[in-house]
C-alpha positions as CSV (number, residue, x, y, z in Angstrom):
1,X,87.8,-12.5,4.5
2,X,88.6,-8.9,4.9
3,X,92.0,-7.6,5.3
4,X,93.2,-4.3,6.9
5,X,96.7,-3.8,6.6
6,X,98.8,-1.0,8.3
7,X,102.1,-0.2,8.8
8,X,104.7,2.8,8.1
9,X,105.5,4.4,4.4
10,X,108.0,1.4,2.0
11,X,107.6,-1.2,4.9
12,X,106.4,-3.3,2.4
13,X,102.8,-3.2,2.5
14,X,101.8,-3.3,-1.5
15,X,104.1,-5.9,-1.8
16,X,102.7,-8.3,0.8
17,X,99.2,-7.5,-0.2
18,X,101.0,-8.2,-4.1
19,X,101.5,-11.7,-2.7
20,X,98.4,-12.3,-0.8
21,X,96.1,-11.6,-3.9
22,X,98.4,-13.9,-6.2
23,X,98.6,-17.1,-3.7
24,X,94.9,-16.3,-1.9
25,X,93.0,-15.1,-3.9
26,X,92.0,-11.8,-1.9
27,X,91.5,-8.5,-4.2
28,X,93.1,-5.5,-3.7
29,X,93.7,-1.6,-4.7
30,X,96.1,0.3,-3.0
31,X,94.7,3.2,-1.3
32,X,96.5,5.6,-2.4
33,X,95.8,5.0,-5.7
34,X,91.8,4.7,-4.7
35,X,92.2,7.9,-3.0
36,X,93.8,9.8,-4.9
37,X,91.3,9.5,-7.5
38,X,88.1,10.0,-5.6
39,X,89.5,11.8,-2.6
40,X,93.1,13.8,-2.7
41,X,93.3,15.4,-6.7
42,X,90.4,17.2,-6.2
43,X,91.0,18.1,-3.2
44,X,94.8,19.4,-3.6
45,X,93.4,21.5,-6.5
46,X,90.8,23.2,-4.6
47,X,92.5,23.9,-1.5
48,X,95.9,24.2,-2.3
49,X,95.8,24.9,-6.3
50,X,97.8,22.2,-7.2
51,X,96.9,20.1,-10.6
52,X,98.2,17.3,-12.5
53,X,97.8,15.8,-15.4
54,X,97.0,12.8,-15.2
55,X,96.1,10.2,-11.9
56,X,99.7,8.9,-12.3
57,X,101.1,12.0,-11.9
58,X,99.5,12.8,-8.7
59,X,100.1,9.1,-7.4
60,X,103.7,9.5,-8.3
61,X,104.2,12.8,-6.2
62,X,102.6,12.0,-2.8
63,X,105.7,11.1,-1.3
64,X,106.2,15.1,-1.7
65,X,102.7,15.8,0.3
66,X,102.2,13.0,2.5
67,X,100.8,15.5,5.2
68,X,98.4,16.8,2.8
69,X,97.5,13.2,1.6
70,X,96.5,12.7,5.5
71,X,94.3,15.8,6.1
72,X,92.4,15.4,2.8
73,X,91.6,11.9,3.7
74,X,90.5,13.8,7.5
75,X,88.2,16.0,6.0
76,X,86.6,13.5,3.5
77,X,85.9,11.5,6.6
78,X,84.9,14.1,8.9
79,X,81.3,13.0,9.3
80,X,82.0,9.5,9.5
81,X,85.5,8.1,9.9
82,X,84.7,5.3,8.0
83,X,83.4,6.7,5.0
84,X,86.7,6.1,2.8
85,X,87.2,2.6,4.1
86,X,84.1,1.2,3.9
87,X,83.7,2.4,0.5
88,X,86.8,0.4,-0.2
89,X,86.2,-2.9,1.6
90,X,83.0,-2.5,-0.4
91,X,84.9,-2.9,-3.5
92,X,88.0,-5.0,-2.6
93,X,88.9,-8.1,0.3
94,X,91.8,-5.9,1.4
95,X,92.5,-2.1,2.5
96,X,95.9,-1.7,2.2
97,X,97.8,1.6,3.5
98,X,95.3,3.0,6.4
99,X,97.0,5.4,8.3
100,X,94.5,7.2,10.5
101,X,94.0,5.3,14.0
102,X,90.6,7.7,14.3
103,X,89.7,5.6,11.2
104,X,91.2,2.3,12.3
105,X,89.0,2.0,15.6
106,X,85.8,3.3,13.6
107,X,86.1,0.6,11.2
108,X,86.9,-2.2,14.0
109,X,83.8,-0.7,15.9
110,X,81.3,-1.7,13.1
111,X,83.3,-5.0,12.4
112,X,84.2,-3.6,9.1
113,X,87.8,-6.2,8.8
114,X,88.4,-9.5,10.3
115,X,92.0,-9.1,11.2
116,X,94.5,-6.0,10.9
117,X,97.9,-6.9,9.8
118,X,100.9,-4.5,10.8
119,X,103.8,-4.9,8.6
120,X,107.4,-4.1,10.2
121,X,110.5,-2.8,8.4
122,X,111.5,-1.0,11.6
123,X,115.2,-2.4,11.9
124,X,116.0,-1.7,8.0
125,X,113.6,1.2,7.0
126,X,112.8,4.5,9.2
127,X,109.2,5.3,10.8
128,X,106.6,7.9,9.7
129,X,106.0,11.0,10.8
130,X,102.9,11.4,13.1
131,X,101.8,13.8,11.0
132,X,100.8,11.5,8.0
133,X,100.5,8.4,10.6
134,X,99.0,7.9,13.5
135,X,98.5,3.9,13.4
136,X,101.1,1.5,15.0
137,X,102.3,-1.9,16.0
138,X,99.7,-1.8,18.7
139,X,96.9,-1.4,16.6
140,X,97.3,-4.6,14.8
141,X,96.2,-8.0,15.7
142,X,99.2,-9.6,14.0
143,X,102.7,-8.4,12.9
144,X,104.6,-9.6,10.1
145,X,108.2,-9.3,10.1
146,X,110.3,-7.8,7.1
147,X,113.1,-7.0,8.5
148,X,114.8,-9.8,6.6
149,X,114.0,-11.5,2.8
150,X,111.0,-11.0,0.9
151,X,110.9,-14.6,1.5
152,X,110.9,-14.5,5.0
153,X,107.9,-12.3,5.0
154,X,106.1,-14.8,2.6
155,X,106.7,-17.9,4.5
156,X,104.9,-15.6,7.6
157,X,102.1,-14.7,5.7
158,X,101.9,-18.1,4.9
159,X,101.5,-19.0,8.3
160,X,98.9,-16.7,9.1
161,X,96.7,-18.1,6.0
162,X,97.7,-21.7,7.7
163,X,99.4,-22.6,5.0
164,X,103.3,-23.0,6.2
165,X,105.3,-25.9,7.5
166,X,105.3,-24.3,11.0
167,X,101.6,-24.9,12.6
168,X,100.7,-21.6,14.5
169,X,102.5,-18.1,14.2
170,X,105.1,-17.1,17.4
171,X,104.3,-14.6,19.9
172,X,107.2,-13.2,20.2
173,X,108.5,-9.7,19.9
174,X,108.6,-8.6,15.8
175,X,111.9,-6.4,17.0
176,X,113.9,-9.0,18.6
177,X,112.6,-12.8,15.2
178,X,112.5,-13.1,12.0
179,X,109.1,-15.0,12.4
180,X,105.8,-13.0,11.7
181,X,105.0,-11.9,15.8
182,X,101.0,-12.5,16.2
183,X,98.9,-10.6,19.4
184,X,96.3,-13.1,18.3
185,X,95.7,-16.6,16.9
186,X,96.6,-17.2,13.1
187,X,93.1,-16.9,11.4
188,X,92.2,-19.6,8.3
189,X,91.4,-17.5,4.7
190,X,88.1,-19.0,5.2
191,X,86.8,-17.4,8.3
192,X,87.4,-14.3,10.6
193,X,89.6,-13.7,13.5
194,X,89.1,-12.7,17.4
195,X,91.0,-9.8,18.5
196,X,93.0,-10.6,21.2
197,X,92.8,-8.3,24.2
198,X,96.6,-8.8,25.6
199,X,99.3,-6.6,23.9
200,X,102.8,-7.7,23.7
């Protein structure tokens, strides 16, 4: 199974994809450590003269060049959108941190995920700018809620995986339940997932 999942900047994306690999099984890097490393240093130090040390440091100080972040990631996909994220679905079950809907529809044009998750803070943490994100809820073909507990977000990744107490996923708005909110049918970790065409 392949795993795309999107959603604004400490909505709690690393941390869902922290407990999908530990209960699933599915392997993950986070992008921006990925990219930073093969895509963004290198770049930030040729085109804008700015070094670090070390990877970490870099890492630590994109939340002061998130817009930078975005347009290096452009450029090193200019030829093919899909370049970076094929490279890292080649490598790991899940892309965690895609923020480029250019990218987004190349990859689901060559069938590159089987579902796209959208994680939602929205009602506790604020959005992104559009110039460092340009996916959103309507991109995704399911959206998990965590707006409430860490728990609460567990027991909906649960359910998409088919693995809660509750036997399909809601469909109703993420902004108005605490249950994960699904455009789509909940896929099984063993097998891949039809996008639905209807947007709530």
């Amino acid at each position: 199974m392949k795993l795309l999942v999107i959603g604004h900047k400490e909505h709690g994306k690393d941390t869902a994809c922290e407990y999908i690999r530990d209960r699933y099984g599915l392997t993950f890097q986070s992008s921006s450590v990925f990219c930073a490393e093969r895509v963004v240093r290198p770049w930030l130090e040729k085109q804008h003269n700015i070094t670090y040390g070390t990877l970490e440091e870099c890492f630590e100080d994109r939340v002061n060049h998130r817009a930078k972040w975005f347009q290096a990631i452009c450029e090193y996909n200019v030829s093919n959108p899909a370049r970076l994220c094929q490279e890292i679905f080649g490598a790991y079950d899940m892309y965690c941190g895609l923020r480029n809907v250019v990218e987004l529809n190349a990859l689901r044009k060559c069938g590159a995920f089987d579902v796209c998750v959208w994680i939602d803070a929205s009602r506790r943490k604020p959005a992104e700018s559009i110039e460092s994100c340009t996916v959103s809820p309507g991109d995704a073909d399911v959206i998990i809620n965590n707006n409430e507990s860490k728990e609460i977000m567990y027991q909906c990744i649960d359910q998409l995986f088919g693995h809660s107490s509750t036997s399909s996923c809601t469909s109703t708005s993420s902004s108005s339940s605490s249950s994960c909110a699904t455009k789509s049918s909940c896929p099984s970790s063993q097998g891949s997932s039809t996008r639905s065409s209807s947007k709530n």
